[in-house]
N, C-alpha and C positions, 0 to 999 in steps of 0.2 A: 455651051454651058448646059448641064443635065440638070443641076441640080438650084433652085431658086433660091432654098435656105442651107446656109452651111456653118454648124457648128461645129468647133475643136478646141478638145481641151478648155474646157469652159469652167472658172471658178467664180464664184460671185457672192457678195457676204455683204451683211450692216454691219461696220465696225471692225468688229472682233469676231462675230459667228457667222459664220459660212453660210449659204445657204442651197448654192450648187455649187457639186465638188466636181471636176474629171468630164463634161457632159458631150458628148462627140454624138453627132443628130444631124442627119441631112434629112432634106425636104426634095425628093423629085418633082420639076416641073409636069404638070396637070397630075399633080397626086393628092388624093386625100388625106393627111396625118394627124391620129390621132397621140394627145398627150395625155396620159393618165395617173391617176394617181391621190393618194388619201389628202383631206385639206390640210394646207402648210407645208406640201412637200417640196413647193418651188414651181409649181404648172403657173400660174400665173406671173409668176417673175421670168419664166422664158420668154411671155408671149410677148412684157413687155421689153424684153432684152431684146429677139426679134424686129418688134414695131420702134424702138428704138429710143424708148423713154429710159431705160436704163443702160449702162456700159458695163459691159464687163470688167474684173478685175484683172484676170487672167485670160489668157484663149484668145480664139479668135471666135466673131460673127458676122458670115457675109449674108447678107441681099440683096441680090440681084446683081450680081460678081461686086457688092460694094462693102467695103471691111467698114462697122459701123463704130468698133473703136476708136476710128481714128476720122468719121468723116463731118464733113461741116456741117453748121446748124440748116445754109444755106440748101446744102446737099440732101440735110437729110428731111426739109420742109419736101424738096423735090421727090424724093422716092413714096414720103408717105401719101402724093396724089397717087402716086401707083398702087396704094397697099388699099382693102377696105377692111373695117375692123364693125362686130359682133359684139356689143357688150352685153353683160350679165344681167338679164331684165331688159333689156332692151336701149333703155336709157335713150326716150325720147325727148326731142326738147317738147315741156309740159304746155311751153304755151304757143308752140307754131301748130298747124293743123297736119293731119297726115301729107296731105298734098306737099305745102311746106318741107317736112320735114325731108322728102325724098328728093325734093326740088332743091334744098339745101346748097348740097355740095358741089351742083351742075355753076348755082348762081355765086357760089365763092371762088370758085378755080377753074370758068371758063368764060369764053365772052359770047357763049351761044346766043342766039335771040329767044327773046319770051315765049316763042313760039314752039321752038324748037325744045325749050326746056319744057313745056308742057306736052309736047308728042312723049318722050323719052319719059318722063316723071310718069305719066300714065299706061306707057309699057311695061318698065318697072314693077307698079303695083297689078298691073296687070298679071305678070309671072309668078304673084304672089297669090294670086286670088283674089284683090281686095280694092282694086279698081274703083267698084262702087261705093268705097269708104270714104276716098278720097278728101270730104269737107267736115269728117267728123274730125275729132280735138283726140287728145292722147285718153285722159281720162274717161272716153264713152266705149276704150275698145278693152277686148277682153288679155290676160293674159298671152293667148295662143296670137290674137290678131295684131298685138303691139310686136311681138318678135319678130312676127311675118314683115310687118312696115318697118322695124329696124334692118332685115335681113334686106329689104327695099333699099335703104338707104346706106347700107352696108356696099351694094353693087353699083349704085348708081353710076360712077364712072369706068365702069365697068374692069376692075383692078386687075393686075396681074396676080395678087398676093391678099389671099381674105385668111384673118384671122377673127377666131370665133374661142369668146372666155363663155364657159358655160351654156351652149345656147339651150338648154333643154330643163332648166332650171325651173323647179316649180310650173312645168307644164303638165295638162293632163294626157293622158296617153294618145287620144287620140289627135291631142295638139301637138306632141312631142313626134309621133309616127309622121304629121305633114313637115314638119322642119326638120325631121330629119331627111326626106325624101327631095325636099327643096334643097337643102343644101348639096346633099351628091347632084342632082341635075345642074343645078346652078354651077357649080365648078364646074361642069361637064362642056352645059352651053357655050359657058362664057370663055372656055380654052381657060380657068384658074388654076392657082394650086391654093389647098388650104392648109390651114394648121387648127386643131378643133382639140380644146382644153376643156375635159369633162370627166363628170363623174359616172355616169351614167351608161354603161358598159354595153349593156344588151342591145339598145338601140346603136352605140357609135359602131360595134363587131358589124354591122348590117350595112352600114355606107361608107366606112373607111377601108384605106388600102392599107395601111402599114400603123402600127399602134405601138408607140414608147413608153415603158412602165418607171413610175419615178416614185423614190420613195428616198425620206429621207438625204434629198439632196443629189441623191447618184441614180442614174438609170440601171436598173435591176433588172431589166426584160424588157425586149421586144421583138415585133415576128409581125407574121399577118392574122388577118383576123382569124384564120383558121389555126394557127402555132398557137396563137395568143391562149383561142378553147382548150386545143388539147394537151396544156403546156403543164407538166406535172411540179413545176415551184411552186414553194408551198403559199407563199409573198400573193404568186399570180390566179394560182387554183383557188384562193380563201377569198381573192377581190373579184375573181369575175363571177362566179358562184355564188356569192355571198354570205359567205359561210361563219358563225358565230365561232368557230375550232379551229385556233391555226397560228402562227407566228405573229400576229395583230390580236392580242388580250384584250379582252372584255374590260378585264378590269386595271385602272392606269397605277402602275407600282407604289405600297403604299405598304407600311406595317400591318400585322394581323389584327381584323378585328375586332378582336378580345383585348387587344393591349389599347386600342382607342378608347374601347367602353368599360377598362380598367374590370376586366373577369378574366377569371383564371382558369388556367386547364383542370380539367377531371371536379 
């Protein structure tokens, strides 16, 4: 098997309104993928379509050659010890200590000894930088140093399959430049593949291998990070650019207005 994640033919909706149409997306084993795209385009309803909180309605989604529309709760409690997941902000628990918090998931879904979960919990934050943090609380670290301990506890059992919602969210640049540089190593080391859901263009072009553009429900482009720059649609040129002119209006459709503020022409 090449490929870890494998989407076909994917539709998926609340109700009545669609919200991914047609979506066909393979993930290579130890590859970097990025998913992009303006908010409410559906980037985060993949990842959790992927992680396996939602089903598809239509299509297929495998993991790890396993079809998750059809597999069991039992099954799929089993695949996500395989998976580690990235949330947006970090989303520590507030009141375990960083130690804790990376020690976590060793002491829920192994029967390591105490010992051993402290060797691995401190190489961990180790690889993060942040070792000597270790007995401080979530609330004493900064922005940049709470991702890093989630990004810790994100690998802790060291997963075939990291996914990552937003990691670069409200960091400062030069918080945003070390997680982005962690993340490509860490897939590296650890033999991963990711799947990396973001806004944030100019940094993900620099660590991912293959980037899917999604907008309004359908994948509209995708290439490498180099097709991606010099890709002349107007969708892809105006988001990675950032460009105020382009198929994405400033302004959201609305009558003229003179006719709101009841004035007339000439």
């Amino acid at each position: 098997m090449t490929n870890l994640v494998e989407i076909s033919d994917l539709n998926f909706g609340y109700n009545d309104r669609l919200v991914l149409k047609g979506i066909n997306l393979t993930v290579p084993k130890g590859s970097l993928v990025a998913i992009m795209g303006l908010s409410g385009c559906g980037k985060t309803t993949l990842l959790r379509l992927i992680g396996g909180q939602l089903r598809a309605r239509e299509g297929s989604v495998r993991v790890a050659g396993q079809e998750l529309n059809h597999i069991s709760q039992r099954d799929l409690y089993a695949l996500r010890r395989r998976l580690g997941m990235l949330f947006q902000f970090g989303a520590l628990f507030t009141d375990l200590s960083v130690y804790d918090n990376v020690a976590f998931q060793m002491r829920e879904h192994t029967t390591l000894p105490e010992s051993v979960i402290r060797d691995l919990t401190l190489m961990k934050l180790n690889a993060v930088g942040l070792r000597g943090v270790q007995s401080l609380m979530p609330s004493e670290l900064s922005g940049g140093m709470a991702r890093r301990v989630a990004l810790a506890r994100a690998t802790a059992l060291d997963p075939e399959l990291i996914l990552y919602d937003e990691p670069f969210a409200g960091l400062d640049p030069i918080s945003l430049g070390v997680i982005g540089q962690l993340i490509r190593r860490l897939n590296d080391v650890l033999g991963a593949t990711s799947v990396l859901v973001t806004h944030d263009v100019q940094e993900s072009l620099k660590i991912v291998d293959y980037v899917y553009f999604v907008s309004e429900g359908v994948i509209v482009a995708q290439g490498t990070p180099d097709e991606i720059r010099a890709s002349t649609l107007p969708f892809v040129h105006q988001f990675v650019w950032g460009e105020v002119d382009g198929p994405l209006p400033f302004h959201y459709p609305a009558q003229a207005i003179q006719n709101d503020l009841g004035l007339r022409e000439g």
